[in-house]
Legacy VTK file of the C-alpha trace (Angstrom):
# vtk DataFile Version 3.0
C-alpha trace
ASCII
DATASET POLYDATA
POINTS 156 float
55.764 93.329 129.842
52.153 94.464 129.848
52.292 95.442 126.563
53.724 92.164 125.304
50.879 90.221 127.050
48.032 92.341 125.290
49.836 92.125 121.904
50.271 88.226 122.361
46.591 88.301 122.895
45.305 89.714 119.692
47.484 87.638 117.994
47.408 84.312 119.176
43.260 85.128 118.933
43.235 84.992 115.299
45.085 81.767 115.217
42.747 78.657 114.379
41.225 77.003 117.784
43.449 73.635 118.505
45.934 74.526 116.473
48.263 74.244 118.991
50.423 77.647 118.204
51.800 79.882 120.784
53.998 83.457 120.487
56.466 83.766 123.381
59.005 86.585 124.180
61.202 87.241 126.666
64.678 89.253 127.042
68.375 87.848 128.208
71.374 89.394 129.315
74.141 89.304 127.701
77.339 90.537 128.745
80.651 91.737 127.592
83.701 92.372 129.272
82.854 95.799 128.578
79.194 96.007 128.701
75.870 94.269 129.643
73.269 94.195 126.523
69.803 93.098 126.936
68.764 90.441 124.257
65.054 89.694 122.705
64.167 86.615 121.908
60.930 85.980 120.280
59.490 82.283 119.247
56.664 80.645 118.026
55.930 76.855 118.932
53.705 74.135 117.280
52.536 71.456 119.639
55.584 73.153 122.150
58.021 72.226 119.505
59.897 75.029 118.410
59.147 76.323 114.393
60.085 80.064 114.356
63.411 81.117 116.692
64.020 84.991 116.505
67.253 85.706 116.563
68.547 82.100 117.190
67.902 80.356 113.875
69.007 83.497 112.296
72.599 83.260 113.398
73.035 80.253 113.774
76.042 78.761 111.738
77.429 82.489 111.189
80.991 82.726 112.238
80.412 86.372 113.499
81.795 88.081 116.414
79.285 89.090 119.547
79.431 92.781 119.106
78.189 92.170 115.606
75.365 89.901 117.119
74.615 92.344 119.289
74.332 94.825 116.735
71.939 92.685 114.756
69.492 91.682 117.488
69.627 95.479 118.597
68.340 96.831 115.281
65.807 93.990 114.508
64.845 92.923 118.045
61.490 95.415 118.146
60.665 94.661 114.542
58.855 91.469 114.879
56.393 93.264 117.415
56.068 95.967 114.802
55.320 92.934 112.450
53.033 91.835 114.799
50.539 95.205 115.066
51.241 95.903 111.349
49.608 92.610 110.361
47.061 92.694 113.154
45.986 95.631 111.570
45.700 95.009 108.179
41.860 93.704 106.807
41.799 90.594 106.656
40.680 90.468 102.639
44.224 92.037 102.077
46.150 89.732 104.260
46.931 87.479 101.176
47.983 90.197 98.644
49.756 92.248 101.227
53.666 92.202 101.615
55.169 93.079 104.693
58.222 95.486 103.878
60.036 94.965 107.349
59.418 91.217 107.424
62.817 89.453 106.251
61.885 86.176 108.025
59.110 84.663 106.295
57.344 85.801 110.058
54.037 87.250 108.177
53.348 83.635 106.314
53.389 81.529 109.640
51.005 84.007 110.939
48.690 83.825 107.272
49.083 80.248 107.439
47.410 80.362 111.405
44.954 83.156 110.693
41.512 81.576 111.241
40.000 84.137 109.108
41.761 83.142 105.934
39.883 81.175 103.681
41.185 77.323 103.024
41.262 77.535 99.831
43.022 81.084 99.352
45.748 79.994 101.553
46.203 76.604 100.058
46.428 78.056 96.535
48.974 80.578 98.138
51.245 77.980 99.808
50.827 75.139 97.596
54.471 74.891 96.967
55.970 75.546 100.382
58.220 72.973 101.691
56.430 70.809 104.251
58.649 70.582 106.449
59.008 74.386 107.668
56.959 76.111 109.640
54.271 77.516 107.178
54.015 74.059 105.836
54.065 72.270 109.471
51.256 74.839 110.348
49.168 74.060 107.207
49.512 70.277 107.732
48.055 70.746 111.021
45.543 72.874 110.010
44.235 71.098 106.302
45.907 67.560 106.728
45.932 65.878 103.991
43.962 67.851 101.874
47.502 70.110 101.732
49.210 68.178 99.059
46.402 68.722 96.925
46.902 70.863 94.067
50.606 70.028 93.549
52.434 71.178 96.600
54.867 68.996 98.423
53.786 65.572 99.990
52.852 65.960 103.542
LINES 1 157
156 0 1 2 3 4 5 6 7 8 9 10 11 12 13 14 15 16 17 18 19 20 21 22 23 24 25 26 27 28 29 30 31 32 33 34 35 36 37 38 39 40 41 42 43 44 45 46 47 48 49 50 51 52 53 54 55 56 57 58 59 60 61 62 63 64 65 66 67 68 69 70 71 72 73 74 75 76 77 78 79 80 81 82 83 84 85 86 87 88 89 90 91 92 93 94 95 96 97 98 99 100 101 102 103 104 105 106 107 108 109 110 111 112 113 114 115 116 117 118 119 120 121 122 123 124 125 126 127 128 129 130 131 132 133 134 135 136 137 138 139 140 141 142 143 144 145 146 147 148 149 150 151 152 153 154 155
């Protein structure tokens, strides 16, 4: 859990101040009758309301069976914190331009649309036709008000 903590840090540090966005993790049981699997569950919250739900909102609705679930969270459970060092790695100049193979989430443009070192305008050009009412949009509303449905993108 050490690691987590000190990978949460960088992170969350190139978020804009007040912005109100937090990472969390944590890991839950879950158990068969003929095994016990350890689940990670990674989220990001906006003003404690919940934006980003890894793997909740991504199996939601699916009528599949547990051992499948399992399966899924198993192979993509560590990804996000490879997501997470990959893009805390990358210069910040290529942030923009740069497309992040093993994210299949939309995860990297929450994160752009946070980074404090991302120019306004850059990232407003980028996202000007992102739905408002997901999380890159939520997080750019925040962050630009109404200056955000400027340039054609969806009313905020």
């Amino acid at each position: 859990m050490k690691r987590w903590s000190k990978l949460k840090k960088r992170v969350e540090g190139i978020f804009c101040q007040n912005l109100g966005l937090e990472i969390h993790a944590n890991v839950y049981s879950i158990t068969t009758k003929f095994d016990t699997f350890l689940s990670p569950r990674q989220w990001i919250t906006l003003d404690k309301r919940v934006i980003f739900d890894f793997p909740g909102q991504f199996l939601e609705g699916k009528n599949i069976d547990v051992h499948s679930k399992i399966t899924y969270i198993d192979e993509e459970g560590s990804t996000l914190s490879k997501i997470f060092d990959e893009y805390v790695l990358t210069p910040k100049d290529e942030l923009l331009n740069t497309s992040f193979a093993k994210d299949r989430w939309g995860f990297t443009d929450i994160l752009k649309g946070a980074d404090r070192r991302l120019g306004k305008a850059r990232l407003l050009e980028k996202y000007k036709d992102v739905a408002s009412d997901g999380a890159v949009g939520m997080i750019l509303k925040k962050r630009f008000g109404k200056e955000r449905s400027k340039g054609g993108g969806h009313d905020l």
